[in-house]
N, C-alpha and C positions, 0 to 999 in steps of 0.2 A: 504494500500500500504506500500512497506519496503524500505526505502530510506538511506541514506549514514551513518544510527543510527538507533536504534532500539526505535523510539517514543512510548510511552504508547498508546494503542488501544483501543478505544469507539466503542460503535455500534450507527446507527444512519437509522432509515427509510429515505431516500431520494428521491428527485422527480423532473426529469425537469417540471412538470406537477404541478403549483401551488395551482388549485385546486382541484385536486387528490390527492393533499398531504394535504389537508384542511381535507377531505373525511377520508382519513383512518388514521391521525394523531393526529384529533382536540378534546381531551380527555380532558375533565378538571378533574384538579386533589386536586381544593382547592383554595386558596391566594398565591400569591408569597410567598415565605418564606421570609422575611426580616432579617433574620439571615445571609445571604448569601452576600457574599462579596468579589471584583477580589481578594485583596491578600489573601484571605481565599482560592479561587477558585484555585489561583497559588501556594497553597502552595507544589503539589510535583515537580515546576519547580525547576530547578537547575539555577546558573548565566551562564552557557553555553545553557541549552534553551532559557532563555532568551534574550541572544546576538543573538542564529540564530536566535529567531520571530520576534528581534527587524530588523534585516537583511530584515526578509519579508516586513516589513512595509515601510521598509526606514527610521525607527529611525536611528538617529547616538548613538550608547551608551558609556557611562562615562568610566572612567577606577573601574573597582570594583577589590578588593581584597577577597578570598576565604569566611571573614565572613561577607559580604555584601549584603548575600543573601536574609534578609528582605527588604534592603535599594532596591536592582535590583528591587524584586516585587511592590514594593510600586512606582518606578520609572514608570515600566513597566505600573501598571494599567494607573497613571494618564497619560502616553500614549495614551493609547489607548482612555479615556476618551475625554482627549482634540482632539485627531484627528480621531474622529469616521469613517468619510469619506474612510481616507487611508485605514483602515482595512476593511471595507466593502466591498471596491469596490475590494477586494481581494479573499476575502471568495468564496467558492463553492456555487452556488443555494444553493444547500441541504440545508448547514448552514443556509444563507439566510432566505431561507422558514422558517424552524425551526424558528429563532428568531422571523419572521413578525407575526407568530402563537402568541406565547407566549407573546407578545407583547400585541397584537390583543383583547387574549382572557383573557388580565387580570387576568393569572393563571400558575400555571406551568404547562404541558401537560403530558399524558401518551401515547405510542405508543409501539406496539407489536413489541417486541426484533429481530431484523434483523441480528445482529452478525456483522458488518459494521463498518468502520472508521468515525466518526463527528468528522471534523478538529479544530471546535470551543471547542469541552473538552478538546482537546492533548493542544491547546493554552491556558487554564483557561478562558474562556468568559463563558461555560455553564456546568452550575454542571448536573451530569448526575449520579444515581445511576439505580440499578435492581434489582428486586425480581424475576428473573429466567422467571417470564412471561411475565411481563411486562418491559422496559425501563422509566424512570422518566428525565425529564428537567425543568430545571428554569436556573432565569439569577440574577442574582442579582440587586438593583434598580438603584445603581449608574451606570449601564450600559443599562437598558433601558432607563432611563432620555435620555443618551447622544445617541442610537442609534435608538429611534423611530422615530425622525422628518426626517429621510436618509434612514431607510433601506426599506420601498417599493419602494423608487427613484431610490436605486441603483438595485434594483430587473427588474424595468421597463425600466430601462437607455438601451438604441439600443448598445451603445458604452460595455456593458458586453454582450450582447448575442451569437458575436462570440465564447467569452472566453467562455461561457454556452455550447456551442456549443460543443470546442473543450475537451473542460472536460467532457464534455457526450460521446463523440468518444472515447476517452482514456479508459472510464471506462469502457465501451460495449467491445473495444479491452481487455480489462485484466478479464471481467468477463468470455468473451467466449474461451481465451486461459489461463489463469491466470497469464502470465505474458507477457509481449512485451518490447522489448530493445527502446530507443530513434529512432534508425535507420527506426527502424520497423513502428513505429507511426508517423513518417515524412513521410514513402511511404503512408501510407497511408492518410492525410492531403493532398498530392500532388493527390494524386488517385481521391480521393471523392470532394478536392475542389478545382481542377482545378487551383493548385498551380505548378512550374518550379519544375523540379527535382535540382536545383541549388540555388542558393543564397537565391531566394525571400522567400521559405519555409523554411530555415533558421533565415533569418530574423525577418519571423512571429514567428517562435517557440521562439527566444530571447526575445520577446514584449510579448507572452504569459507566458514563464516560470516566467518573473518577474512580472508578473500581478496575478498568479496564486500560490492559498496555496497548494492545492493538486497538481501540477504538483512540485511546487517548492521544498515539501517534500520529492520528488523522486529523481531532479535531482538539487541539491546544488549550481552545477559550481565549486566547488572546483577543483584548477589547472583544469582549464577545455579545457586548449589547452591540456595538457597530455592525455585526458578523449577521447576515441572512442565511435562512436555511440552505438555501441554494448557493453560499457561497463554503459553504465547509464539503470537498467532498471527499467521496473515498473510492481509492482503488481498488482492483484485484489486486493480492499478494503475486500473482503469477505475470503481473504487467511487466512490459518494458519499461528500459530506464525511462526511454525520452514518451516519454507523455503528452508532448504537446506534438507529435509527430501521430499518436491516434488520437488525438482531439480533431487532426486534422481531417481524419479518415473517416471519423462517424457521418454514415450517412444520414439525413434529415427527413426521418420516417417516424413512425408509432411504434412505441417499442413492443416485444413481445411480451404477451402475460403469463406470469407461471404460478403452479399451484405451492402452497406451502410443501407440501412433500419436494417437489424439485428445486424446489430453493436448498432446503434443508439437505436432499440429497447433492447439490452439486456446493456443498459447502464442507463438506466431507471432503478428508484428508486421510492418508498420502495423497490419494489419487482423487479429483473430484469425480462424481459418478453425474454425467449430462445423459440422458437420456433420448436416443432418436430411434428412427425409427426401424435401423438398421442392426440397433446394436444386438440382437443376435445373430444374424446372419454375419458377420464380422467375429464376432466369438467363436461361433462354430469353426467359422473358417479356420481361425487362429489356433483351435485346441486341435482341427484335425490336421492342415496340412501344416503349421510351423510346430506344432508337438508342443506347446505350450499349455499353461495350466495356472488357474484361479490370477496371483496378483504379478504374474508374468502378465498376461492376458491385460489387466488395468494397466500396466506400466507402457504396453506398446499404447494401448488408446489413450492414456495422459497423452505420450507424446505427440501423437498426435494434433489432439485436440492444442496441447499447447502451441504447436508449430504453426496452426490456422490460424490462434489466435493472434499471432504476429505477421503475417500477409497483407499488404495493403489492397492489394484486389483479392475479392473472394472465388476469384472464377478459378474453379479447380485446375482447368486445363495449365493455367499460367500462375500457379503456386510452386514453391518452393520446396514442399510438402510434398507435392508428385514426384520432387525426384528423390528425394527422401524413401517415400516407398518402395520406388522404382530399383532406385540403385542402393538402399541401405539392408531396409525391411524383404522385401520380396526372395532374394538371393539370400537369404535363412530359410525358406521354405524348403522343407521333406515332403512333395505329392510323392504319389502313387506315381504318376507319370507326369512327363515334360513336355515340353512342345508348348505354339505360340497356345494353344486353346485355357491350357491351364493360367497363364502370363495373363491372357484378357479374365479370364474368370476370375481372376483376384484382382485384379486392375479396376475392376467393374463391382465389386464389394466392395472394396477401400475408396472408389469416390463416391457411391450410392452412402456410404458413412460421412465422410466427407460433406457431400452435399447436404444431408440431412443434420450439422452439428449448427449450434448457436452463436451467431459470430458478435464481437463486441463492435466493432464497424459497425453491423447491421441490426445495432440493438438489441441483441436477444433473439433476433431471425434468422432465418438460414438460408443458403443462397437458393435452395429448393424452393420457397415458397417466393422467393419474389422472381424468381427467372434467373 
């Protein structure tokens, strides 16, 4: 998501699904590293992230002067160490999860590269590198010491589930349009949970923004009696950097409407789950001629779906994404037999998918329904 600054971007597999994300995350990758440490972790903060994260927390921070920026870090961790709680009960599931893993499994983890925002690297809690296929995580030990006896508590606490909740709605809104204004994501809170079009869902969304990292990254409050609905917005976690490069590209149509289950289903992590009208004739294909299976199977149609979603013209013929199947995907397939028949017969699955997914360009539309 793009909020009031341009934050450094992690990718991160996510899941309201704790263990589903146990399922396609839980890689061991070794021992903790013991080298690893918060202000090592915080070294590319500045003392102005520092102030806004301390902000998310509810620290009060010191006065610092411009070369105080090891002193801020060194502040900053024993923050968070001493008040494990407050940070926790803020974080995304995602994060959450992530940590309870690593935790768990006495290691650091490996998990297939999603392209995705994990709010816990943008704040220095988990070191996070890649080798292009993989994603790598660990935490450092002075941070598990202080956050294993709390974090499946706050995982299982009834008092964060709405906020699970309302975070999983948000992200299903920006993954299936890629981006939604405040306005927009309060009608819908009022739509799906029988919230007042007045004060009361207002009220909540104030109790949520300050309880919430990922919402609070989006929308600051800065002068925020100045601030319109429609001027705080928010993105998909899976956007491109440049933003103003698909602001350019929305076309100027009525966006599509979706029911509460497909919001909620395409706000689902690792993988979002977008639903067309194809997607079993694409699965079958994939489980019988590429021999693949359950979150193999999601991980090619993420891809997918992600590669469309950065196209600037939707016409499959002239995507970037065709040769991607063509030349990356296809040439993995085990048929029974070869020859051009089989080449068009999956050719002709993967754009009938293709053309049936939900483009951010085209609002939630798909290039099937408008030609």
């Amino acid at each position: 998501m793009s909020g009031r600054k341009t934050k450094p971007k992690q990718r991160l597999p996510q899941s309201l699904d704790r263990q589903q994300h146990r399922i396609n995350s839980s890689r061991h990758m070794g021992n903790h590293d013991k080298r690893l440490s918060l202000p090592r972790l915080m070294a590319q903060l500045s003392i102005e992230d520092i102030e806004d994260f301390a902000e998310i927390f509810g620290f009060e921070t010191p006065q610092w002067n411009a070369k105080d920026g090891g002193k801020a870090k060194r502040w900053f961790a024993h923050q968070i160490v001493c008040h494990p709680e407050d940070v926790l009960n803020k974080l995304p599931l995602s994060d959450l999860v992530m940590m309870e893993n690593i935790i768990d499994n006495d290691s650091g983890m490996r998990a297939n590269t999603t392209h995705t925002t994990i709010y816990a690297c943008v704040l220095g809690l988990i070191d996070f590198h890649t080798d292009g296929e993989y994603d790598y995580f660990d935490m450092p030990p002075e941070l598990i010491k202080a956050f294993a006896p709390y974090v499946t508590n706050v995982v299982d606490d009834v008092r964060n589930k709405m906020r699970f909740i309302m975070e999983n709605l948000l992200l299903g809104l920006t993954n299936l349009y890629g981006r939604v204004t405040r306005g927009e994501y309060l009608k819908q809170i009022s739509k799906h949970f029988d919230f007042d079009e007045g004060g009361n869902v207002r009220e909540f969304y104030g109790w949520l923004r300050d309880n919430s990292v990922l919402i609070h990254f989006d929308d600051w409050g800065d002068d925020d009696s100045a601030k319109g609905d429609d001027d705080v917005v928010f993105y998909s976690p899976f956007m491109w950097d440049d933003v103003d490069a698909f602001e350019r590209h929305v076309k100027k149509i009525n966006r599509e409407p979706f029911s509460k289950d497909e919001i909620i289903e395409a706000g689902k992590y690792p993988t979002p789950t977008i639903e067309t009208p194809y997607n079993q004739d694409v699965e079958r294909m994939l489980e019988k001629d590429f021999k693949l299976k359950g979150d193999e199977i999601s991980t090619v149609l993420f891809e997918i779906w992600w590669r469309l979603q950065h196209e600037d013209d939707p016409d499959f013929e002239e995507s970037n994404c065709k040769d991607y199947i063509l030349h990356e995907l296809i040439p993995t397939a085990s048929p029974e037999r070869g020859g051009a028949d089989v080449l068009l017969r999956m050719l002709q699955t993967f754009m009938n998918y293709c053309n049936g997914i939900p483009r951010w360009t085209l609002r939630g539309r798909c290039p099937k329904e408008i030609g």
